[in-house]
C-alpha positions in Angstrom: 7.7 26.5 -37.2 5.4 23.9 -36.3 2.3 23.1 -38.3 -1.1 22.3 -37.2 -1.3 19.1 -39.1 2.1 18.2 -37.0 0.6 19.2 -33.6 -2.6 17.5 -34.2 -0.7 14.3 -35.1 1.1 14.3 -32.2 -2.2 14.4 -30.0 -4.0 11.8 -31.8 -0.7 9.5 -31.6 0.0 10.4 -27.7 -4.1 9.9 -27.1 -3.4 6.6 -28.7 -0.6 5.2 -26.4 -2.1 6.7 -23.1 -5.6 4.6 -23.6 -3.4 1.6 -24.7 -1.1 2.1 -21.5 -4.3 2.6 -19.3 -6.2 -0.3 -20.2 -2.8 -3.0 -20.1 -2.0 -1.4 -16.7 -5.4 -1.2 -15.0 -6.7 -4.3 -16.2 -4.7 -7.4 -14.4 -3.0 -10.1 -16.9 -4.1 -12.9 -14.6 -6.7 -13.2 -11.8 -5.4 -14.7 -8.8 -7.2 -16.3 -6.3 -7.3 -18.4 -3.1 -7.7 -22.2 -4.1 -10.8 -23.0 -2.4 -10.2 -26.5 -1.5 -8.0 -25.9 0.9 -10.3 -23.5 2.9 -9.8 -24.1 6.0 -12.3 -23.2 9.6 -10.1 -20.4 11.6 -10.2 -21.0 15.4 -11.7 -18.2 17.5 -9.2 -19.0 20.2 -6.3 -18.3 18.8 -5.6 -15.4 21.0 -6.7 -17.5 24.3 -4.2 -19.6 26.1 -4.3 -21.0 29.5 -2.7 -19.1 32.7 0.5 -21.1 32.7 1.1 -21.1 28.8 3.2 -18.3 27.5 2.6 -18.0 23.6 6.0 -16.7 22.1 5.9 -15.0 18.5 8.9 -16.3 16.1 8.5 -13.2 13.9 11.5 -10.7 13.9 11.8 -8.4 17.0 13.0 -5.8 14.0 8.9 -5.5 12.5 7.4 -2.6 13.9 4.5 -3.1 16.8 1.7 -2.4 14.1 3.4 -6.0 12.5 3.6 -7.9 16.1 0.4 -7.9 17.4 -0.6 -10.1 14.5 1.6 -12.6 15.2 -0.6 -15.6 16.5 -2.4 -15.3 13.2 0.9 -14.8 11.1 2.3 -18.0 12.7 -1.2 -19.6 13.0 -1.2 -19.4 8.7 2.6 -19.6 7.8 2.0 -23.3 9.8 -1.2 -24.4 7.9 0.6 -23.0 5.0 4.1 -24.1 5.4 5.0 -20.3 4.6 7.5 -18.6 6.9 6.0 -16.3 9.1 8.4 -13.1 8.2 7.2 -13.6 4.6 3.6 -13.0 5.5 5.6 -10.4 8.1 7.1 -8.7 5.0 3.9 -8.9 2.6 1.7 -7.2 5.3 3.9 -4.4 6.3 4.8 -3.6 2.9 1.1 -3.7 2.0 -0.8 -2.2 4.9 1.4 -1.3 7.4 -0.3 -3.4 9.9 -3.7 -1.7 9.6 -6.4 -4.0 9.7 -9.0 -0.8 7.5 -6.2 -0.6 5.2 -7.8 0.3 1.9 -6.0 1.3 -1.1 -6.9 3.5 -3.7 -7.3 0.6 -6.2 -9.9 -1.1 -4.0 -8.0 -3.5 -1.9 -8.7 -4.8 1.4 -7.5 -5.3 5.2 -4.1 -6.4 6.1 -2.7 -8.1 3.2 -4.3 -6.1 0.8 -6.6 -8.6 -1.1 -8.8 -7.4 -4.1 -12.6 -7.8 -3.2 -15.4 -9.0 -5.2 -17.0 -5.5 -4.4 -15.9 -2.2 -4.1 -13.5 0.1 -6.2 -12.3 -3.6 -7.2 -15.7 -4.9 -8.8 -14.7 -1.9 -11.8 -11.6 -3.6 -12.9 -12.9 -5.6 -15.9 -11.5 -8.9 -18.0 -12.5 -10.4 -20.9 -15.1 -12.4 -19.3 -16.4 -10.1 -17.0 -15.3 -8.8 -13.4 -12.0 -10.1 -12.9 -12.0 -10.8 -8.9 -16.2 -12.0 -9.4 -14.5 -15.1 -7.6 -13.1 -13.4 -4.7 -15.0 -12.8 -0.9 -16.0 -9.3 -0.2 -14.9 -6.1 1.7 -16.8 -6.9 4.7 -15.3 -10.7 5.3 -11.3 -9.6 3.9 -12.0 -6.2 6.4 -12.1 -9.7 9.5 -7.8 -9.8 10.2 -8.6 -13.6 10.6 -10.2 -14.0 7.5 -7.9 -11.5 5.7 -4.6 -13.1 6.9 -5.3 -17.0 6.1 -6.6 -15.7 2.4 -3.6 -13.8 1.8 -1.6 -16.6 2.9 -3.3 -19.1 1.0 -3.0 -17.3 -2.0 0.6 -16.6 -1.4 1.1 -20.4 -0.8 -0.5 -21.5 -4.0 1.0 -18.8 -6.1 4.6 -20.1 -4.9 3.1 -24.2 -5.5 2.6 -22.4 -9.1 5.6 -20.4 -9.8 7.8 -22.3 -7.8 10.0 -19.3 -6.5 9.4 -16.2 -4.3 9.9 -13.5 -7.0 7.6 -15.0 -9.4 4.5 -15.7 -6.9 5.5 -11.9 -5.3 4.8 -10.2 -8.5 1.9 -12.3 -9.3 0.7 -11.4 -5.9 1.5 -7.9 -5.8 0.0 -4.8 -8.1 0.0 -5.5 -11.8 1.6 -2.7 -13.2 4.8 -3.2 -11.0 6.3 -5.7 -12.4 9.1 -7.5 -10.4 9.4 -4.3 -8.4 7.0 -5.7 -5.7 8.3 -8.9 -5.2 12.0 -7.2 -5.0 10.3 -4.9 -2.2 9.0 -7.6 -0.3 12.0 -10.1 -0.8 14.2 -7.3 0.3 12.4 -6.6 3.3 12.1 -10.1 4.2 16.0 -9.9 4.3 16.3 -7.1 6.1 14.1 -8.2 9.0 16.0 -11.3 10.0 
């Protein structure tokens, strides 16, 4: 038979590990961030082209419709960038699905699912205070422009930092994924050729 003093152990011990587990997982290791020096102005007219000019998107035929009509703003960024444009392809359907309201329960934003300095996201808290204090808000990452050359900067410098697609993936993706979200993207990448 099981005593009290064994039950109420148990509870104090399992109390113990989910508050540890919560506040490792829900608080990011690492704030990452678009570098701000290489901000850059986004041209209105990217969807504008003269009469006789046919614009022709490089992106997989295999992404889904939702994924295409970004396309001058995927290619637009992968050049500024030097990214290719089925990696931003891949990030933004496996994060939003091509829906520029995306908003996830966690807080982030738009089309390549950036963390805001506002929001659900202004909660998550580091050891010098808000952890994405540095980041625009939900109104400027909910602009597809906006929200697409952020996420691909960030992607960008996250790769000049890791050096390799898995590494800048999971540092881009949720925290308490691991490698999983990089996998998921690089796979997809892959399989969209």
């Amino acid at each position: 038979m099981i005593s009290i003093h064994k039950i109420f152990f148990a509870v104090i011990v399992g109390s113990f590990i989910l508050i540890f587990a919560a506040t490792r997982l829900l608080s990011p290791s690492e704030i990452v961030s678009a570098s701000p020096e290489k901000n850059i102005e986004i041209s209105m007219n990217i969807n504008q082209n003269d009469g006789d000019t046919q614009l022709h998107c490089t992106i997989s035929s295999l992404y889904p419709p939702e994924i295409q009509q970004w396309c001058d703003l995927i290619e637009m960024n992968a050049e500024t960038y030097s990214l290719e444009p089925n990696l931003i392809a891949s990030v933004m359907l496996q994060e939003s699905g091509g829906n520029k309201d995306a908003y996830s329960t966690s807080g982030a934003v738009g089309l390549m699912q950036i963390m805001p300095k506002d929001g659900i996201a202004a909660n998550f808290m580091c050891i010098n205070g808000p952890c994405f204090s540095n980041r625009p808000g939900m109104d400027e990452l909910f602009n597809p422009e906006f929200n697409i050359e952020y996420g691909s900067r960030m992607l960008a410098n996250l790769f000049g930092k890791y050096g390799n697609w898995r590494d800048a993936l999971k540092a881009y993706g949720p925290m308490d994924v691991g490698y999983r979200y990089g996998d998921i993207v690089l796979s997809i990448f892959e399989n969209y050729q």
